[in-house]
C-alpha atoms as a printed R data frame, in Angstrom:
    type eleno elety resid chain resno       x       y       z
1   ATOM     1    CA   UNK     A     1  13.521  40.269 -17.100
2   ATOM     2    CA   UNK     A     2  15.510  38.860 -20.239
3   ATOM     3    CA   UNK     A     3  14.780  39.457 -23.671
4   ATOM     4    CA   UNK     A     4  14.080  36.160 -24.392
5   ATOM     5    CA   UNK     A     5  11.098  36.045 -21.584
6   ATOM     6    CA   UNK     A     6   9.887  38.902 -23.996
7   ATOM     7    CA   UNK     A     7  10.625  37.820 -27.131
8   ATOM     8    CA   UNK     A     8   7.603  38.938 -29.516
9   ATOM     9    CA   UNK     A     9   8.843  36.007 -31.822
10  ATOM    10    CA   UNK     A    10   9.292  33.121 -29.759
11  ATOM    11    CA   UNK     A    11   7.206  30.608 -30.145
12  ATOM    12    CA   UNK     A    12   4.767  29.741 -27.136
13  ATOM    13    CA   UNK     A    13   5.423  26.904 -25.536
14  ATOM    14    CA   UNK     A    14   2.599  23.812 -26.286
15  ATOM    15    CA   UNK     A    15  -0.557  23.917 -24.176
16  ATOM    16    CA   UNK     A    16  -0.802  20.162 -22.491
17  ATOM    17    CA   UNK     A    17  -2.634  17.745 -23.545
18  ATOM    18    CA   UNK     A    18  -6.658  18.321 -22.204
19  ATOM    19    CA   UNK     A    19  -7.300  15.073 -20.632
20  ATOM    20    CA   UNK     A    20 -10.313  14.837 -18.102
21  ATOM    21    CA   UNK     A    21  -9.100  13.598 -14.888
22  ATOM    22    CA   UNK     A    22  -6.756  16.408 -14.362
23  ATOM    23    CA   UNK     A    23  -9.693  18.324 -14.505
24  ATOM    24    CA   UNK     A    24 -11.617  16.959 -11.791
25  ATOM    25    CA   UNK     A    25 -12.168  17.698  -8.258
26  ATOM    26    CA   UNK     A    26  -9.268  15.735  -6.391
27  ATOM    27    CA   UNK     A    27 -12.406  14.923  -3.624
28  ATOM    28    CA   UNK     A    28 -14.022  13.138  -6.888
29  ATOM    29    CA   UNK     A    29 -10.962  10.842  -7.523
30  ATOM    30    CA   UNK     A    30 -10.722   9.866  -4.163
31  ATOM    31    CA   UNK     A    31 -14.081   9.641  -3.105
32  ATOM    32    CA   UNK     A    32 -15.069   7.299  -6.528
33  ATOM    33    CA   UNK     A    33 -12.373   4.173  -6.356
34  ATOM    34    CA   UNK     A    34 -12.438   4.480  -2.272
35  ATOM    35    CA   UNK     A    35 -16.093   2.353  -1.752
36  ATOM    36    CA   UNK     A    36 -14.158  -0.438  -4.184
37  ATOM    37    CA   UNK     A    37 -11.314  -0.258  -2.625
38  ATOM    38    CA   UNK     A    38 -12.447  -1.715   0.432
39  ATOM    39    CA   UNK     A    39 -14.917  -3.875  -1.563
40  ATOM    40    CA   UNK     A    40 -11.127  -5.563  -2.990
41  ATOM    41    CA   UNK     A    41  -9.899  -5.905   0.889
42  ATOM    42    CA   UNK     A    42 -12.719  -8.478   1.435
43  ATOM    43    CA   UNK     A    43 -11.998 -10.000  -2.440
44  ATOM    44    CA   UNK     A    44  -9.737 -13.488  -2.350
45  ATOM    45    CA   UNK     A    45 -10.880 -14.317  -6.330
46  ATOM    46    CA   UNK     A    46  -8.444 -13.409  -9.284
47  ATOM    47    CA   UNK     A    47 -11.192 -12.478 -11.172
48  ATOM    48    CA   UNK     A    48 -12.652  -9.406  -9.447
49  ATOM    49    CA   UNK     A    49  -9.256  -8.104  -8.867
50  ATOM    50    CA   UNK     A    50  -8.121  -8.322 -12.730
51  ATOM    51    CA   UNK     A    51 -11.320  -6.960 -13.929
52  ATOM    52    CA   UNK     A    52 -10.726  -3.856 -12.024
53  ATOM    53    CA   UNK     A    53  -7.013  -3.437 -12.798
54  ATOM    54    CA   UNK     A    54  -8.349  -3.253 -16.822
55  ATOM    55    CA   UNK     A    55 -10.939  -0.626 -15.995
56  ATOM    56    CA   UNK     A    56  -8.401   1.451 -14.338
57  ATOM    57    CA   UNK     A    57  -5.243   0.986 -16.863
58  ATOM    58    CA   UNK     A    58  -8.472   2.050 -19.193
59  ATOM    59    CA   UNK     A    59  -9.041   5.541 -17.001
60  ATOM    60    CA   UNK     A    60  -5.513   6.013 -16.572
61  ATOM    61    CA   UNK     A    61  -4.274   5.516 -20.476
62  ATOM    62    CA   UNK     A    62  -7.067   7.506 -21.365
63  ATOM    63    CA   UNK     A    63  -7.740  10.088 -18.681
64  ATOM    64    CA   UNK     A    64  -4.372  11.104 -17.647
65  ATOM    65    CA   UNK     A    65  -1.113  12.845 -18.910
66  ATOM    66    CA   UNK     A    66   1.154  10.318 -18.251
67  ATOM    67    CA   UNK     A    67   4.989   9.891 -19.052
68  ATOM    68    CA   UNK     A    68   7.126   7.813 -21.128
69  ATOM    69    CA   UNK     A    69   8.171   5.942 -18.018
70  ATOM    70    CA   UNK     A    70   5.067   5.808 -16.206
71  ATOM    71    CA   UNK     A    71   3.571   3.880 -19.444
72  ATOM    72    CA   UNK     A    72   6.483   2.064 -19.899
73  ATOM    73    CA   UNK     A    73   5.913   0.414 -15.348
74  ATOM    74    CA   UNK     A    74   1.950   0.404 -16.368
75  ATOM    75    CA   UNK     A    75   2.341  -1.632 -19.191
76  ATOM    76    CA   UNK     A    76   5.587  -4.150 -18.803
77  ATOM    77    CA   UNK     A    77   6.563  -3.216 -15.414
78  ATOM    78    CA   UNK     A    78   3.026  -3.908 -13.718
79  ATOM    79    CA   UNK     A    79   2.174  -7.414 -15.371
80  ATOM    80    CA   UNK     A    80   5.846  -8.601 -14.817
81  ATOM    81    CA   UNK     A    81   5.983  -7.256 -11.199
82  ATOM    82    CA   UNK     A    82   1.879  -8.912 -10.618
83  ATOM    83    CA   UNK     A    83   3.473 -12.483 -12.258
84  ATOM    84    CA   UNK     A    84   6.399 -12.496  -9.965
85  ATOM    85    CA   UNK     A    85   4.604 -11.436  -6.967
86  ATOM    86    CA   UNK     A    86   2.047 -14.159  -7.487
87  ATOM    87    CA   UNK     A    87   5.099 -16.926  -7.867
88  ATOM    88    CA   UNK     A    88   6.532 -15.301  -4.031
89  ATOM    89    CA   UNK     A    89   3.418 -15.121  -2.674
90  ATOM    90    CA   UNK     A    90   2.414 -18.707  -3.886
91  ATOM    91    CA   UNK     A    91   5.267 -20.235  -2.595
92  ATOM    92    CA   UNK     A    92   4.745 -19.285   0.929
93  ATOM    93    CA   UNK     A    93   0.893 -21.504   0.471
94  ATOM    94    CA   UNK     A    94   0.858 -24.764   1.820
95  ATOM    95    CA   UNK     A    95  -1.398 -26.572  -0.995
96  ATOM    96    CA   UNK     A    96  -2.731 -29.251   2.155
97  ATOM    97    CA   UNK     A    97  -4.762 -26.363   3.622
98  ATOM    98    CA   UNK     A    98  -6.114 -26.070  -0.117
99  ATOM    99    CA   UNK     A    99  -9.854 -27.341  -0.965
100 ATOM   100    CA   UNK     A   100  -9.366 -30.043  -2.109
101 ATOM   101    CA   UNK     A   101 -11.714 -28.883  -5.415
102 ATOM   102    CA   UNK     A   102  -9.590 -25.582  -5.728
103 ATOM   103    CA   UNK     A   103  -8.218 -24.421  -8.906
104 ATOM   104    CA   UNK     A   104  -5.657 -25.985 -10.007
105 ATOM   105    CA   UNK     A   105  -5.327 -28.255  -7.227
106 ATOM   106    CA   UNK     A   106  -3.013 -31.330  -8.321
107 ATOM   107    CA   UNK     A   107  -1.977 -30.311 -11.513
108 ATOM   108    CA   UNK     A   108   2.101 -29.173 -10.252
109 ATOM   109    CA   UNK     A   109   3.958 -26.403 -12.127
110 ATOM   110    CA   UNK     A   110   7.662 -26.887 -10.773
111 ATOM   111    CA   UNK     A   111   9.101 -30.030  -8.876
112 ATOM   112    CA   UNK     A   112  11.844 -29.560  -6.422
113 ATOM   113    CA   UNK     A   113  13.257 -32.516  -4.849
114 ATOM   114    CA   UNK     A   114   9.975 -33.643  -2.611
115 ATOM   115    CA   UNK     A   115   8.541 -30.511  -3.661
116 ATOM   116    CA   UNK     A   116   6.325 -29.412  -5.943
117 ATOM   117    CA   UNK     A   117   4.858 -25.832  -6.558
118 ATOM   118    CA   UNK     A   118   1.057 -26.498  -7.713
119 ATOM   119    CA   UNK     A   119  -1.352 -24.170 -10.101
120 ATOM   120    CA   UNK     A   120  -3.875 -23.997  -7.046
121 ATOM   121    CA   UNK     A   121  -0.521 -22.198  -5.031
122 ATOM   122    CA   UNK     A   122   0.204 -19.554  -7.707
123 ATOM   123    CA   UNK     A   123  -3.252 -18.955  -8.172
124 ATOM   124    CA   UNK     A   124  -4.046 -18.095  -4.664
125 ATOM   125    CA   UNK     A   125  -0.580 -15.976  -4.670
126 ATOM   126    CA   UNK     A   126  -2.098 -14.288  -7.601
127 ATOM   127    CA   UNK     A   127  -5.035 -13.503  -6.705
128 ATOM   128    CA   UNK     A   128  -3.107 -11.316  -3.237
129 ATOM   129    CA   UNK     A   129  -1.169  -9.926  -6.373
130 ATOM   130    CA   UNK     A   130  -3.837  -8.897  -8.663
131 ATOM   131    CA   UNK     A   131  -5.092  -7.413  -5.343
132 ATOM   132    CA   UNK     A   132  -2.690  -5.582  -4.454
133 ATOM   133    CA   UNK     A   133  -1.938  -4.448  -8.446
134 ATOM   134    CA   UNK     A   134  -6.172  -3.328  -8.006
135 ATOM   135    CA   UNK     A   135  -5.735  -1.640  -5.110
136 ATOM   136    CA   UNK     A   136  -2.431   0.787  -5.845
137 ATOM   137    CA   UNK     A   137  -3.640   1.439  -9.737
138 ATOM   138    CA   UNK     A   138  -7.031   2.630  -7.802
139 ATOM   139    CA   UNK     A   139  -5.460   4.883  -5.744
140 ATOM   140    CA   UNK     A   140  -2.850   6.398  -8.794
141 ATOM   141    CA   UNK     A   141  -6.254   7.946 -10.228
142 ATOM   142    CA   UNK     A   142  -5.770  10.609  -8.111
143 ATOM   143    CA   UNK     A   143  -2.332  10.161  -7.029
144 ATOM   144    CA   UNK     A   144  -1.037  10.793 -10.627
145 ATOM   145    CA   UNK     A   145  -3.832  13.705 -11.422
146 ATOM   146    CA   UNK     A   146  -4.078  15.508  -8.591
147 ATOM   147    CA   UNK     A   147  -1.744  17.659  -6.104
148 ATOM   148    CA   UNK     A   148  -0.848  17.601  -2.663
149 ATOM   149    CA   UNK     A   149  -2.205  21.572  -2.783
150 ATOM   150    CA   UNK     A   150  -4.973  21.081  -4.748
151 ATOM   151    CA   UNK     A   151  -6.253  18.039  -2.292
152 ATOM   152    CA   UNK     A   152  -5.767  20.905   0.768
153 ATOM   153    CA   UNK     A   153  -7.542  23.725  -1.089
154 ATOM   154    CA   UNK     A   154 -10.471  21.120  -1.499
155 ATOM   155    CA   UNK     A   155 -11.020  19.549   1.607
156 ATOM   156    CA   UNK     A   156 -11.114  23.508   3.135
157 ATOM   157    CA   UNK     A   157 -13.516  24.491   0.172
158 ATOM   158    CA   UNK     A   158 -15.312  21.458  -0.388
159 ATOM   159    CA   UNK     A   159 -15.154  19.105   2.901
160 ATOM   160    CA   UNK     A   160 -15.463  22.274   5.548
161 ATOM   161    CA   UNK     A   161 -12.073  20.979   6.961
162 ATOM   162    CA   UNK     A   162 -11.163  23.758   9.208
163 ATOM   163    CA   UNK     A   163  -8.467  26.224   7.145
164 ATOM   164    CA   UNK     A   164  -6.137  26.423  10.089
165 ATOM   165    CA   UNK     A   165  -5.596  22.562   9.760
166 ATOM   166    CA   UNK     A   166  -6.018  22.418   6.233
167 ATOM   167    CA   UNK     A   167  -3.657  24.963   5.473
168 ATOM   168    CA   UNK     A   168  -1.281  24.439   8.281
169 ATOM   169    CA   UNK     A   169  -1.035  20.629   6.743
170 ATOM   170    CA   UNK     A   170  -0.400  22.834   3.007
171 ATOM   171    CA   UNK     A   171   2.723  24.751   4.875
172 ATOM   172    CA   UNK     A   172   4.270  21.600   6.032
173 ATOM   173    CA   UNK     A   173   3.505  19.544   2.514
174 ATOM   174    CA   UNK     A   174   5.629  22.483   1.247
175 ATOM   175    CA   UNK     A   175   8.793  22.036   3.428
176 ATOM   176    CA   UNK     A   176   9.222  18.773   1.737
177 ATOM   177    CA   UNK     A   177  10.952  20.041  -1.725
178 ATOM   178    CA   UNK     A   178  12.463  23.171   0.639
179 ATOM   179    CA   UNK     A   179  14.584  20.233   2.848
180 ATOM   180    CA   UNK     A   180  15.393  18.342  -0.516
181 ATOM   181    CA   UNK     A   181  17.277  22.053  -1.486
182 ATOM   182    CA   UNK     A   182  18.379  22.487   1.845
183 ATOM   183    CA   UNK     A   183  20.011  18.663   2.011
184 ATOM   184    CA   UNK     A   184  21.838  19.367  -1.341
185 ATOM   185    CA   UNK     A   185  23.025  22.485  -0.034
186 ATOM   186    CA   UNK     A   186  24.811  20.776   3.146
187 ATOM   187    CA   UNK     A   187  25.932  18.063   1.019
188 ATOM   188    CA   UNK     A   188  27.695  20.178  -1.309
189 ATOM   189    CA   UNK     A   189  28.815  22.278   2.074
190 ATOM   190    CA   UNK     A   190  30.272  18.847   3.551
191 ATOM   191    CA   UNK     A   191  32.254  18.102   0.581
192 ATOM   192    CA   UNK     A   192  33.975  21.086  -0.106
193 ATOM   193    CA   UNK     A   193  35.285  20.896   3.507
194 ATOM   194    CA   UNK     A   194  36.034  17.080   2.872
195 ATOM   195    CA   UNK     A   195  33.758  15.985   5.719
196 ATOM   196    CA   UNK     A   196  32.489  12.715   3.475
197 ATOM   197    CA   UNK     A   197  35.283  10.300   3.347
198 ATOM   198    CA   UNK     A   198  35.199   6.479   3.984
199 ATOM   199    CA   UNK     A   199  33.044   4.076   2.706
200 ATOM   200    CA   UNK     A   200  30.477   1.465   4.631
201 ATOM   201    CA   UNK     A   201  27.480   1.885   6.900
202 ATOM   202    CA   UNK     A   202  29.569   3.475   9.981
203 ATOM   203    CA   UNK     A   203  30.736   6.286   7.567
204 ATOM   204    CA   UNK     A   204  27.375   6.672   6.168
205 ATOM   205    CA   UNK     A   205  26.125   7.186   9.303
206 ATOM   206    CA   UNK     A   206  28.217   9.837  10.854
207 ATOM   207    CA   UNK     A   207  27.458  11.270   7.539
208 ATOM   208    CA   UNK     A   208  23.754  11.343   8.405
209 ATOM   209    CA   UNK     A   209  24.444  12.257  11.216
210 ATOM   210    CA   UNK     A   210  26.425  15.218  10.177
211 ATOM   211    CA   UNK     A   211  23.464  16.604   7.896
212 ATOM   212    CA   UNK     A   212  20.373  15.886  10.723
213 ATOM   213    CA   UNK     A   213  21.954  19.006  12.714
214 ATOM   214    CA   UNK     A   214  22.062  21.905   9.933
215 ATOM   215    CA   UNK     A   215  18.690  20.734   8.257
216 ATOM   216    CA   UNK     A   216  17.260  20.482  11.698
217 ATOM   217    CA   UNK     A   217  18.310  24.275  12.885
218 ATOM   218    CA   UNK     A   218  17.207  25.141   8.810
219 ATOM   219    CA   UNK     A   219  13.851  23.352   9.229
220 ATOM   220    CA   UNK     A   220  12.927  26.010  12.898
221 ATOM   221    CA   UNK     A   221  14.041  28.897  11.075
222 ATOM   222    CA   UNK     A   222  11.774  28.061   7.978
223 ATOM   223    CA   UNK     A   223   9.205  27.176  10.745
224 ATOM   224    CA   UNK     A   224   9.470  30.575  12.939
225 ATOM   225    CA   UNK     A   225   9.722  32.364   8.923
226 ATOM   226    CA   UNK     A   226   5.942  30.521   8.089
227 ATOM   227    CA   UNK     A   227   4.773  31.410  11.479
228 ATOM   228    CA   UNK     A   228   5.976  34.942  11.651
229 ATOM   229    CA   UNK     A   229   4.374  35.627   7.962
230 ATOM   230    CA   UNK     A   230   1.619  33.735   9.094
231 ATOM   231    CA   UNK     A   231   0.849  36.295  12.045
232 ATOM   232    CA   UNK     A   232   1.657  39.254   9.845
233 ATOM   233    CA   UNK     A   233  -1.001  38.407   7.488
234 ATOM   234    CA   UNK     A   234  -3.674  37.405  10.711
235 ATOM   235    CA   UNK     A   235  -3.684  33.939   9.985
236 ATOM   236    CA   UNK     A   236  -6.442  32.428  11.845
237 ATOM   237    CA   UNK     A   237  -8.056  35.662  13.580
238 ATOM   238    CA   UNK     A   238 -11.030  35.021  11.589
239 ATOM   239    CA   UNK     A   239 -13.523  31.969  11.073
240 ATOM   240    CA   UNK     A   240 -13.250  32.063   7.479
241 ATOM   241    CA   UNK     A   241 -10.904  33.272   4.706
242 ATOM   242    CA   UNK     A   242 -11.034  34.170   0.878
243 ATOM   243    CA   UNK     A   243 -10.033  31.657  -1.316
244 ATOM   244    CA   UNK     A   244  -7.736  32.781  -4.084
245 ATOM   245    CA   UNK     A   245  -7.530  29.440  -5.617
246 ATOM   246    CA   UNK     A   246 -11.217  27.848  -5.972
247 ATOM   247    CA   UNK     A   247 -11.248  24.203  -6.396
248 ATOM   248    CA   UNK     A   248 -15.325  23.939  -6.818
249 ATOM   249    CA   UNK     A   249 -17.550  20.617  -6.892
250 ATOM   250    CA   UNK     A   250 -19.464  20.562 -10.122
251 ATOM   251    CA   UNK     A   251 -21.447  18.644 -12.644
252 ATOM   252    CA   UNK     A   252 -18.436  16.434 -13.930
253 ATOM   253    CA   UNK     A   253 -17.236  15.730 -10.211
254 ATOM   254    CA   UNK     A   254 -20.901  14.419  -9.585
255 ATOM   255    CA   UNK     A   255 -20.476  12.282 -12.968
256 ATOM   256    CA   UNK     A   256 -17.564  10.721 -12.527
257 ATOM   257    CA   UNK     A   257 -17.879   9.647  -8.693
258 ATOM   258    CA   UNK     A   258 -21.513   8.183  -9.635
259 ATOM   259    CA   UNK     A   259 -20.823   7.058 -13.087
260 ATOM   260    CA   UNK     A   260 -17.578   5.286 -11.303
261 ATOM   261    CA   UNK     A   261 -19.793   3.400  -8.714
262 ATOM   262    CA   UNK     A   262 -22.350   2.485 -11.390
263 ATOM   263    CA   UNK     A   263 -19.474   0.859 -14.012
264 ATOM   264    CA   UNK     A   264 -18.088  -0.816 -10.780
265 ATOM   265    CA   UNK     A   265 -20.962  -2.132  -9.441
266 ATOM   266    CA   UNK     A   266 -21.949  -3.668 -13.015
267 ATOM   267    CA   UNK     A   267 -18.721  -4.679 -13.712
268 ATOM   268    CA   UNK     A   268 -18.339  -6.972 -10.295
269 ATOM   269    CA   UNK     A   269 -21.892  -8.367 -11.305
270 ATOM   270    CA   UNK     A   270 -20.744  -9.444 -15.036
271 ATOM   271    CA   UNK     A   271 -18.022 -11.184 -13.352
272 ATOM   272    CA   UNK     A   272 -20.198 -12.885 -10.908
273 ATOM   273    CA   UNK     A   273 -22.788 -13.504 -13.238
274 ATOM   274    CA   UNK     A   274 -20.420 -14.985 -15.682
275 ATOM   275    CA   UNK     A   275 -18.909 -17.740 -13.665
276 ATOM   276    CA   UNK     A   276 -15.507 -15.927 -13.431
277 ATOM   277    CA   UNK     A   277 -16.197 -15.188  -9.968
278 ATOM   278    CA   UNK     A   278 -15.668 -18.819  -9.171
279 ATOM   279    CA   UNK     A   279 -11.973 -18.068  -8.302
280 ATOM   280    CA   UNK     A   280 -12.988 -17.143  -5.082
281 ATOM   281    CA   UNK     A   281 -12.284 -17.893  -1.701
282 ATOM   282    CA   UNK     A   282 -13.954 -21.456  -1.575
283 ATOM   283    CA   UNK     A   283 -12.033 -22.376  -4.915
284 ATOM   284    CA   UNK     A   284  -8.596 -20.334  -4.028
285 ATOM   285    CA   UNK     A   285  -8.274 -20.852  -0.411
286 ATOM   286    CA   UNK     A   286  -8.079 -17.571   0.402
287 ATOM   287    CA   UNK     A   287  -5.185 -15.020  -0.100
């Protein structure tokens, strides 16, 4: 060990930032946005879809520890990237299948020659956007709190999942960052021989080629490593196992996942109630 890992007069480095969806169950975050999730599948408004993009950017910006970048796509990237996916997807509408009392119907936003791209177009392609934009911010609730281990260790603890799958799945979700290494490593191997010259797709391919050999014979001698270590330790000899990592269900979990359905559930009313809900299928044409 260095001095420096000992150093009496270093300073320690900053705790993070306490922020409460990291301190969930991951079984909460999935389990809360997953019954609106499929509501949004069955959703063609604007409205409904919008509404539930705002209450997430609220969880997210104020329950999660999130990067420079990752605020920088949720907050220009994500309204620019909803716009222009609204424009493609409107352009593929034909505005004759249109109501003829939709949105927007007759009032035209570009003209083209003999064509003309109308408000009730974009609005239909925005409302598969704003979908879409509901749908992905929904799942990065628990996609940017939670981790691939800490999902495992709670469906074993929490759901019953079997620990042979559950941590079987755990041992393969960590070979992923092990082949990353291991791809570097032949990389660097392959140029210091000079193995990686030429340019274009044929060269890239026998360069692909080249590395799917190595990483393959690296990836069953990891495996037969895991599943000798595995065996050592009497992996699956009996029913159940102790945990050394608890991931328990509590209070909070039970607050947010209900709490989440309630908000929801009101929210999608308000809307309704409110006459926003009119951008719906009979007034969009569907998405």
């Amino acid at each position: 060990m260095s001095a420096l890992a000992i150093d009496p007069y270093r300073e320690a480095a900053p705790a993070p930032e306490w922020r409460y969806l990291h301190h969930l169950n991951p079984l909460a975050k999935l389990f809360g946005p997953l019954p609106i999730m499929l509501l949004l599948l069955f959703s063609r408004g604007v409205a409904i879809p919008a509404a539930f993009v705002a209450l997430t950017l609220v969880l997210l910006l104020t329950g999660a520890r999130l990067s420079g970048r990752m605020l920088a796509l949720l907050l220009v990237g994500l309204p620019i990237a909803i716009a222009v996916l609204g424009v493609s997807f409107g352009i593929w509408v034909d505005p004759s299948r249109l109501p003829a009392d939709a949105l927007g119907a007759g009032i035209p936003l570009v003209t083209i020659g003999g064509w003309t791209f109308e408000l009730s177009a974009y609005l239909t392609g925005l409302a598969t956007a704003m979908r879409l934009a509901s749908l992905l911010l929904l799942s990065l609730i628990a996609g940017l709190t939670s981790t691939g281990p800490d999902l495992a260790r709670a469906m074993v603890q929490n759901l019953k999942v079997p620990y042979r799958v559950g941590y079987t799945a755990l041992a393969a979700y960590r070979f992923v960052p092990r082949f990353g290494h291991e791809l570097e490593v032949i990389r660097a191997a392959h140029r210091v021989r000079g193995t990686e010259r030429g340019r274009g797709p044929i060269a890239a391919t026998k360069r692909i080629l080249g590395y799917a050999v190595p990483l393959l014979a690296s990836a069953i001698r990891h495996a037969e490593r895991v599943a000798l270590a595995m065996d050592a330790r009497a992996f699956g000899a009996h029913p159940t196992r102790t945990e050394r990592h608890l991931v328990p269900w509590r209070v909070r979990d039970w607050v947010f996942v209900v709490g989440f359905w309630a908000v929801s559930v009101l929210l999608y009313w308000w809307v309704i109630q409110a006459g926003l809900g009119s951008l719906s299928d009979s007034r969009t044409g569907g998405g």
